[in-house]
C-alpha positions as a Markdown table, in Angstrom:
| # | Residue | x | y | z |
|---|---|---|---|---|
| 1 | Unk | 2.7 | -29.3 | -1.1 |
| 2 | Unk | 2.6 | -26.6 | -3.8 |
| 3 | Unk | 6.1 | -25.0 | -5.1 |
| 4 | Unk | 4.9 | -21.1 | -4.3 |
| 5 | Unk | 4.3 | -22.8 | -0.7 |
| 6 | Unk | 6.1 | -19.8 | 1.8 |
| 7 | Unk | 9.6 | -22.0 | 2.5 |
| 8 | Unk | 11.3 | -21.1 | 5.7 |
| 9 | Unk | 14.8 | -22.6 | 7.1 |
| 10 | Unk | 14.6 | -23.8 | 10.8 |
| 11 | Unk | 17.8 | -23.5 | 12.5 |
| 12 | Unk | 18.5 | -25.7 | 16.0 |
| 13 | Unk | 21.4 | -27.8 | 16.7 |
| 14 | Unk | 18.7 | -30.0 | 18.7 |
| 15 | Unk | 18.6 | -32.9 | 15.9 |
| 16 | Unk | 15.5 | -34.4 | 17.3 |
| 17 | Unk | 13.7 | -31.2 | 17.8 |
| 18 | Unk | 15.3 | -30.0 | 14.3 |
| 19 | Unk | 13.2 | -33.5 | 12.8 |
| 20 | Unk | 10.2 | -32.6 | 14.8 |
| 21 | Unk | 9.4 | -29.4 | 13.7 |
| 22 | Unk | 10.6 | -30.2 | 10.1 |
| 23 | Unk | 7.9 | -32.0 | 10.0 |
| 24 | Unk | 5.3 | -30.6 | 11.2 |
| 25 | Unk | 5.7 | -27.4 | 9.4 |
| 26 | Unk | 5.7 | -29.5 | 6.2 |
| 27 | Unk | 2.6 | -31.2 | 7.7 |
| 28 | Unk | 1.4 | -28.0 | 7.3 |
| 29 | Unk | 2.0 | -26.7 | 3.8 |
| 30 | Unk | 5.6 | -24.9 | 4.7 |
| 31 | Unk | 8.9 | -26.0 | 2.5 |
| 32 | Unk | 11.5 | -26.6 | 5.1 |
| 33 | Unk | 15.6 | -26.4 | 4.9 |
| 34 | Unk | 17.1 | -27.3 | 8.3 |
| 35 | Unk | 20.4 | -26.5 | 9.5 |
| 36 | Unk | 22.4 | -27.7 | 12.5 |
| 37 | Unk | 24.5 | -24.6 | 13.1 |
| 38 | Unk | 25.2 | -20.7 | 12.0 |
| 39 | Unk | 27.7 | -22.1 | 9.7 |
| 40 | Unk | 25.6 | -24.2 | 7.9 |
| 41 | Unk | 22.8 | -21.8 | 8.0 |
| 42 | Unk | 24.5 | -19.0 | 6.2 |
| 43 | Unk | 25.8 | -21.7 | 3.5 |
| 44 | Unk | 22.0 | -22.2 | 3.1 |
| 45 | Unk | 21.1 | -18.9 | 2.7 |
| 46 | Unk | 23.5 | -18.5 | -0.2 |
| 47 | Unk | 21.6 | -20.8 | -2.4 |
| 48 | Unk | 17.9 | -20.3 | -1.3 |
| 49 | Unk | 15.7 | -17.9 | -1.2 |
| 50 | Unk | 13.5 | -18.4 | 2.5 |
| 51 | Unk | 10.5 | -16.3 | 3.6 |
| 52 | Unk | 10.9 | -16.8 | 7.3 |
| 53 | Unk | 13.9 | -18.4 | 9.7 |
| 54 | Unk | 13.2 | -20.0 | 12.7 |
| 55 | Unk | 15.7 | -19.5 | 14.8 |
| 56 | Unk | 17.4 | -20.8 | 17.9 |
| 57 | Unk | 19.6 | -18.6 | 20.6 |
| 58 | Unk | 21.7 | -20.6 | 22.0 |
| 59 | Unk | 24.2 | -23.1 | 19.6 |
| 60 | Unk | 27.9 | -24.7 | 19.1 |
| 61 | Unk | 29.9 | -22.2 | 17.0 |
| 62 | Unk | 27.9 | -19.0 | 17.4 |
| 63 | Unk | 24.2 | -17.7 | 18.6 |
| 64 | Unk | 21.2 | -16.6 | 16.8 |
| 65 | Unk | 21.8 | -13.2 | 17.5 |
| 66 | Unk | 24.7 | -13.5 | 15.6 |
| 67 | Unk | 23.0 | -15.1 | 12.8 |
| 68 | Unk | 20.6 | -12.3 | 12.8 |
| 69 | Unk | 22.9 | -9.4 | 12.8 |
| 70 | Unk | 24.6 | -11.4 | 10.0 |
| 71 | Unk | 21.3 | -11.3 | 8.0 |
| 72 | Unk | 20.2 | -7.5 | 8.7 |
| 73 | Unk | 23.2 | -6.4 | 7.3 |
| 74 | Unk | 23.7 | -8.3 | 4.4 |
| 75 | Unk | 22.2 | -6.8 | 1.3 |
| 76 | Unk | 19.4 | -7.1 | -1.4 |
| 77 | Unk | 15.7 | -7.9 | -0.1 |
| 78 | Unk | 17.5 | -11.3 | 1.7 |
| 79 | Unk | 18.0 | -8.7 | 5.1 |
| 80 | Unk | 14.4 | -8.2 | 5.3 |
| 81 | Unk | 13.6 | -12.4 | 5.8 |
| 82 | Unk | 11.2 | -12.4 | 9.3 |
| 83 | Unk | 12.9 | -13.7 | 11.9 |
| 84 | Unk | 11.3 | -15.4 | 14.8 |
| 85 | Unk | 13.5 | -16.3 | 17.8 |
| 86 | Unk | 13.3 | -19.6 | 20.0 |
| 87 | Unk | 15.1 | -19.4 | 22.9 |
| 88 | Unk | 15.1 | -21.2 | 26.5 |
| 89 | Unk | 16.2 | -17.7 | 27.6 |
| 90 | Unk | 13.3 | -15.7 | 28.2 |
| 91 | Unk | 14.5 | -12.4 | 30.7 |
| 92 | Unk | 13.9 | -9.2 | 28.9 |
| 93 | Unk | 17.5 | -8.2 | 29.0 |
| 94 | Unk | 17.4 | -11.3 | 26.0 |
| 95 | Unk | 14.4 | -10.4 | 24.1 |
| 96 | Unk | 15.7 | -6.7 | 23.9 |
| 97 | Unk | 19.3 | -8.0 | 22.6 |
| 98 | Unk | 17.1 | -10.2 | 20.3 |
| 99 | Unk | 14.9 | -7.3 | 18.6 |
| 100 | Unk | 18.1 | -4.8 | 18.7 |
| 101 | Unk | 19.6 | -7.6 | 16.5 |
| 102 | Unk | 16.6 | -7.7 | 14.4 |
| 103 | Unk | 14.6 | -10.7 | 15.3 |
| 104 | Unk | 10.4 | -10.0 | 14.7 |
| 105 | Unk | 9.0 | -12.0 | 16.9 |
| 106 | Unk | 10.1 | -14.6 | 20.5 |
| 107 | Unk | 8.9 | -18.1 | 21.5 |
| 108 | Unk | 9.9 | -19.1 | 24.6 |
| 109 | Unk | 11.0 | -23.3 | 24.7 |
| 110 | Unk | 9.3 | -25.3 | 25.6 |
| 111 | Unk | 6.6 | -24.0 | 23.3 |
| 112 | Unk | 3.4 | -25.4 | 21.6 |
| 113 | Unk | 3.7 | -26.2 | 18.1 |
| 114 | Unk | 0.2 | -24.8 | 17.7 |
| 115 | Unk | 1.5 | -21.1 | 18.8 |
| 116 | Unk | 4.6 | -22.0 | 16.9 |
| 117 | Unk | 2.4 | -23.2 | 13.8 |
| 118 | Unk | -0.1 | -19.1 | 14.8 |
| 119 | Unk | 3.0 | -16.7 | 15.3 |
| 120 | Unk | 4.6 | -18.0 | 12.1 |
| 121 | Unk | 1.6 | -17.0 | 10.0 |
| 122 | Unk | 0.9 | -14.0 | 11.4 |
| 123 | Unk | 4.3 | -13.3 | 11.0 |
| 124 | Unk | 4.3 | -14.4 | 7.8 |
| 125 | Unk | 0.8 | -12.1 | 6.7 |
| 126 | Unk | 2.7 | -9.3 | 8.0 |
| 127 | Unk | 5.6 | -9.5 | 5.9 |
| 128 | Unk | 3.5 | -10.2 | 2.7 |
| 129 | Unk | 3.8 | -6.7 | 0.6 |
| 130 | Unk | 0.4 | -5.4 | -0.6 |
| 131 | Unk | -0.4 | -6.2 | -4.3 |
| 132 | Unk | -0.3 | -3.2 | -6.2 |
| 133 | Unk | -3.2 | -3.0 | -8.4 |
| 134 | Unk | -2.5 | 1.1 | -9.8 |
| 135 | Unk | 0.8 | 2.7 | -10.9 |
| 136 | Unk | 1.3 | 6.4 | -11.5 |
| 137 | Unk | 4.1 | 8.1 | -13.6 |
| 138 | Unk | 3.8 | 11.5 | -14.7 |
| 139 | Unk | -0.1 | 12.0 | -16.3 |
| 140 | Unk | -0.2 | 8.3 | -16.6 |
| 141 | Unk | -2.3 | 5.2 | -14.6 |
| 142 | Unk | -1.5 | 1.7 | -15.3 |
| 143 | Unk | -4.2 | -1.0 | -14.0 |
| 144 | Unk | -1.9 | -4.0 | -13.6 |
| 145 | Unk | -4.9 | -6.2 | -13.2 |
| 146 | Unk | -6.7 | -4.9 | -16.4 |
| 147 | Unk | -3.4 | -4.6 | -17.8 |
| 148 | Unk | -4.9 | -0.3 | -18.9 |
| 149 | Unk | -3.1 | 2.5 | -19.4 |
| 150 | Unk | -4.7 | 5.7 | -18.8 |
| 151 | Unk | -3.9 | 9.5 | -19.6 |
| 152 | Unk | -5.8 | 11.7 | -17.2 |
| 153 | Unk | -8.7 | 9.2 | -17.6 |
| 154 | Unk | -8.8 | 8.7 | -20.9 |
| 155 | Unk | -7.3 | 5.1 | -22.7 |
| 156 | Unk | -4.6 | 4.9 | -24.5 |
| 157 | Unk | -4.5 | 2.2 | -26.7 |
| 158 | Unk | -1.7 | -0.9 | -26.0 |
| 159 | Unk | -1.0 | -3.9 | -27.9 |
| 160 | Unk | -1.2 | -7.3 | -26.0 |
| 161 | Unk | 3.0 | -7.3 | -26.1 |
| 162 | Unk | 2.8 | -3.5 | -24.8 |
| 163 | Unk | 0.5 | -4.8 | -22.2 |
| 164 | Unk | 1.9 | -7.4 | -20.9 |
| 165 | Unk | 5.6 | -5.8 | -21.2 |
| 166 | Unk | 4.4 | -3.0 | -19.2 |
| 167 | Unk | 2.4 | -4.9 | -16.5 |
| 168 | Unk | 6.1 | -6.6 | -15.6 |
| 169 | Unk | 7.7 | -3.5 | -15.2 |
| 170 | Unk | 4.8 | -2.4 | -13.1 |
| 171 | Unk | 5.0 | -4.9 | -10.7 |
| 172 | Unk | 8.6 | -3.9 | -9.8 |
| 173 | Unk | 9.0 | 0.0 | -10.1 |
| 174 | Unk | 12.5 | 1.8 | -9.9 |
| 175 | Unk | 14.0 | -2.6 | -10.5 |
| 176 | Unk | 15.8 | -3.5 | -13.6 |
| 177 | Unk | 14.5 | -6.1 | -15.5 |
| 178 | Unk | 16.7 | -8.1 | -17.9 |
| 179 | Unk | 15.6 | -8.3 | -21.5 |
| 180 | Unk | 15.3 | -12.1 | -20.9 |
| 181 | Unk | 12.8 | -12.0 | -18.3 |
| 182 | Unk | 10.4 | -9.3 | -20.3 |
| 183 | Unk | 10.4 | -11.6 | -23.5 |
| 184 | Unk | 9.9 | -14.3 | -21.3 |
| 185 | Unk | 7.0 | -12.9 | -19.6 |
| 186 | Unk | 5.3 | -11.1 | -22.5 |
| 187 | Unk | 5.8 | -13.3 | -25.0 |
| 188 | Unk | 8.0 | -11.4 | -27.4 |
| 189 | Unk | 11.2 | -13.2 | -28.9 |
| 190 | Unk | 14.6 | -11.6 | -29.1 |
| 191 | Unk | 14.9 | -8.3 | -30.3 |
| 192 | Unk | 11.2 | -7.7 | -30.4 |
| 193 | Unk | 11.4 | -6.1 | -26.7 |
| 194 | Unk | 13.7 | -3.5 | -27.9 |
| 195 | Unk | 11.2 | -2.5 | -30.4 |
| 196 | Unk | 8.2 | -2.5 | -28.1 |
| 197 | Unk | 10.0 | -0.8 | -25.5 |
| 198 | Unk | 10.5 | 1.9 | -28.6 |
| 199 | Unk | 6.4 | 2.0 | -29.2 |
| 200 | Unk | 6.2 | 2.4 | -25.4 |
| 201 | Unk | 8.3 | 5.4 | -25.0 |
| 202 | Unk | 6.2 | 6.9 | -27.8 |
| 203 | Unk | 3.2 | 6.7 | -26.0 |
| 204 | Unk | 4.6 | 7.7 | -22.3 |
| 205 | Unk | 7.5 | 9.8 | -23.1 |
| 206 | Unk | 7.4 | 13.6 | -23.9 |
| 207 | Unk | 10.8 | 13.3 | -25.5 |
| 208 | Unk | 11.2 | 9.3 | -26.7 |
| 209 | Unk | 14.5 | 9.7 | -27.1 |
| 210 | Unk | 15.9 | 11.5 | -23.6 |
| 211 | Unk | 13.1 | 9.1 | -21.9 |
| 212 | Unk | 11.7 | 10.0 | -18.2 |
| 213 | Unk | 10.3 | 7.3 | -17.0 |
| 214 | Unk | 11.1 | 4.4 | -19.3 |
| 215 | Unk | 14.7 | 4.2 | -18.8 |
| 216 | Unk | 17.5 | 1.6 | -20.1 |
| 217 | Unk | 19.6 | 0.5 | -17.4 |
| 218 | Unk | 23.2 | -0.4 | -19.2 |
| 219 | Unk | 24.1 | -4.3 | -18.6 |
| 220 | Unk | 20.7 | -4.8 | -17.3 |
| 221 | Unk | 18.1 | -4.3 | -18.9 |
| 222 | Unk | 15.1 | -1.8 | -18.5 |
| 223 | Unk | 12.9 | -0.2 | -15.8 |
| 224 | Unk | 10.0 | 1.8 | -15.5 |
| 225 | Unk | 9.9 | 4.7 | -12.3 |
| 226 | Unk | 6.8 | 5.7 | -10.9 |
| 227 | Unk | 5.8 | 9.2 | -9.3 |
């Protein structure tokens, strides 16, 4: 199973069921975290990051709609995890309490693992954002794939550090990014970011030092804002 595999947490307080569908996503390529109630779900979610939660309605010590209310209204990107619902109760009074609460998607138990294993991934290929491949800022156009930076069409000339600097501030627009993580994923050591980040300004900037796009964000680090 590879690392980057999409890892979802399954929540049922059916042990046997729990096991069976543990493994059968993992059978499948998933990465799988179980839990057993709300409780132990919501300690889960503190220390993982999941891409989907399977989730059952009915359980000892709260419901699934309570667990998705819970996670809708927390904070960061963790309240946009796809939710998909399983439930023995399948009247549309409970569906429409399930998608006011936030759930994506409803499988009715019993179910077939194969439309379990289909509504997961089209769930999942929903969710997955677009790869940007061009940003705009002002009269610039960064190719993150190329890794080129463009002035109303015409190049303007990068280092490999400028480059790959700006390609990781591309990728997340208007997000900090910590000075370790840009040295980390360009290459540069130390204080060498600071200077780079200097070069950049030069190049974007119409005033370096009052910078537009290119800002420092105090205690964490830097981040580029597109148009």
């Amino acid at each position: 199973m590879l690392d980057n595999a999409p890892h979802i947490l399954v929540v049922d307080d059916d042990v046997r069921l729990l096991s069976l569908l543990r493994k059968y996503l993992m059978d499948n390529g998933y990465r799988v975290t179980t839990a057993g109630t709300v409780a132990t779900a919501q300690s889960r979610m503190t220390g993982f990051f999941f891409d989907l939660i399977v989730l059952d309605r009915m359980m000892p010590g709260g419901d699934g709609i309570e667990l998705a209310r819970h996670v809708r209204a927390g904070a960061g990107t963790g309240k946009e995890i796809p939710i998909l619902m399983l439930t023995a109760m399948g009247d549309a009074e409970d569906r429409i309490a399930g998608l006011e609460a936030g759930v994506d998607d409803y499988l009715s138990k019993p179910f077939e693992p194969r439309e379990l294993l289909l509504r997961i991934d089209a769930i999942l290929r929903r969710a997955k954002p677009e790869k940007r491949q061009e940003l705009s800022f002002g009269h610039f156009t960064f190719n993150l794939e190329r890794g080129e930076l463009l002035k109303e069409g015409d190049v303007i000339a990068l280092t490999s550090g400028e480059s790959l600097l700006l390609k990781s501030l591309a990728a997340a627009p208007g997000v900090p990014i910590s000075r370790d993580a840009l040295s980390a994923s360009s290459g540069s050591q130390g204080r060498a970011v600071d200077v780079q980040i200097t070069r950049l300004r030069r190049k974007i900037e119409e005033d370096p030092k009052s910078p537009r796009y290119l800002q420092t964000v105090r205690g964490e680090g830097y981040v580029l804002w597109a148009d």
